[in-house]
Phi, psi and omega in degrees: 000329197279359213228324174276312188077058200229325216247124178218104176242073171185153156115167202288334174291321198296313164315319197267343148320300223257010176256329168286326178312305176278015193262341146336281176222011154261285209281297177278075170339306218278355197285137215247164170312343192255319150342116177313332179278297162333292151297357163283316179291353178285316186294304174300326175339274200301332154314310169314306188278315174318317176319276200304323170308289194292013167286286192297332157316302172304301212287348176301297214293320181282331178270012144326287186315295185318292182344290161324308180311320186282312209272006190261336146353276196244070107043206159317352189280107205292336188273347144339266180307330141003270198284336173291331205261313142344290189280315181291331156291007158282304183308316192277342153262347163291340174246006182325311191275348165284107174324283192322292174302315193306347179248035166307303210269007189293201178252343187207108160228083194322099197275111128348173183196024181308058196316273194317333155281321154284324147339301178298323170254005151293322170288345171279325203278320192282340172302320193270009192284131166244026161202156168337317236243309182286315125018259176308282185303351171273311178294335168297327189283316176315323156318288183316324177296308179306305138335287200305330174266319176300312196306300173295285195303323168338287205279335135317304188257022125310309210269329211257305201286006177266341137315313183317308199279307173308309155321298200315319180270348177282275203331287195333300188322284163335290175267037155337283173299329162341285200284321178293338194267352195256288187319338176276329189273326172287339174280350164281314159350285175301315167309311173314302176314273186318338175301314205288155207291330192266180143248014157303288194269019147259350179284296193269055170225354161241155172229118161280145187201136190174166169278151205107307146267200220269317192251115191244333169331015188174067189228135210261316158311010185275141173270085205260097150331143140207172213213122182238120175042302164271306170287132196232134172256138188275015198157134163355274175337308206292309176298357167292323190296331206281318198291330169281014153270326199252312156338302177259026167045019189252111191301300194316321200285331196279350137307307167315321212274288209335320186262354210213156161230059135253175194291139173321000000 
């Protein structure tokens, strides 16, 4: 999803993208092109992917700039480049196992904030530690690491959500009547359903889904990764937080929800 930039299941628009999707094509197979759910997921879409352009835009115009630079630099000196391509190949083996470096160099890399995954390999590193001493120091470089990746997404997303948020909320504006006309159509939707005579034949016609039960599959806690532009979220949840943060213009909180996937 995160590769795609596609799928945003979580903030009051998101919930509701990922509830036409299925009113879309699971409950109204039949659902036509013109249909309001259809045209909202058409819309985020094309919002999602616009994200992911000026991302991908920005970082073309910067490896441009560096190139020139680089290349009026080190002019004709063949031993330059050597030594430039060297270091780079130490870096890319020195960083093989990390996801994050390794697509440093795409055009569009969306930065994690993954605690819990660093968590998991500080702790494999300190299980294989064999003394006290060796320990401490693995658990100590792990602390820094941890910062040092909280700090930096922060400082992406100081910089990325108030743009982020400013689209985001002109797309919500926009798709207002949409949204109001899809909503109208599911609370008929729902009457109908409540109407029918059975509970047979109201079970197969709805599907619950939340955390807690057995179908989790659109569960705003679940851990579906997605990525809006700069930014990579680990779960629903965490972008509901950001986005009711950003709502209420408070930059600080929406910093915070940004690094953690608990709650205010």
């Amino acid at each position: 999803l995160a590769q795609c930039a596609w799928c945003l299941p979580s903030a009051r628009l998101g919930e509701l993208l990922i509830t036409t999707m299925a009113a879309a094509t699971v409950v109204n197979p039949t659902a036509n092109a013109h249909e309001p759910a259809v045209l909202i997921c058409e819309r985020v879409t094309e919002w999602l992917r616009d994200q992911r352009a000026e991302v991908e835009a920005c970082n073309d115009a910067a490896t441009t700039t560096s190139a020139a630079t680089n290349d009026v630099a080190g002019g004709a000196d063949g031993a330059n480049d050597v030594a430039a391509a060297a270091e780079a190949d130490a870096h890319v083996l020195a960083n093989a196992s990390s996801p994050q470096s390794a697509c440093e160099t795409a055009p569009w890399c969306p930065h994690w904030c993954d605690k819990e995954a660093l968590a998991e390999e500080l702790q494999q590193k300190i299980s294989a530690a064999t003394d006290k001493k060796t320990r401490k120091r693995v658990n100590k470089e792990g602390e820094a690491t941890r910062k040092e990746l909280v700090d930096r997404h922060r400082s992406i997303a100081g910089s990325a959500l108030p743009r982020m948020f400013e689209d985001f909320f002109k797309l919500h504006d926009e798709l207002r009547p949409l949204l109001a006309a899809h909503e109208a159509r599911c609370c008929a939707m729902r009457e109908e359903v409540a109407a029918l005579p059975s509970s047979d034949e109201r079970r197969a016609r709805v599907r619950i889904f939340y955390d807690g039960t057995e179908d989790k599959l659109y569960s705003n806690f679940s851990a579906h990764r997605l990525a809006i532009g700069e930014l990579g979220f680990l779960k629903g949840e965490q972008l509901f937080h950001v986005a009711k943060a950003m709502l209420c213009s408070d930059i600080d909180t929406a910093l915070e929800m940004v690094t953690t996937t608990g709650g205010p």
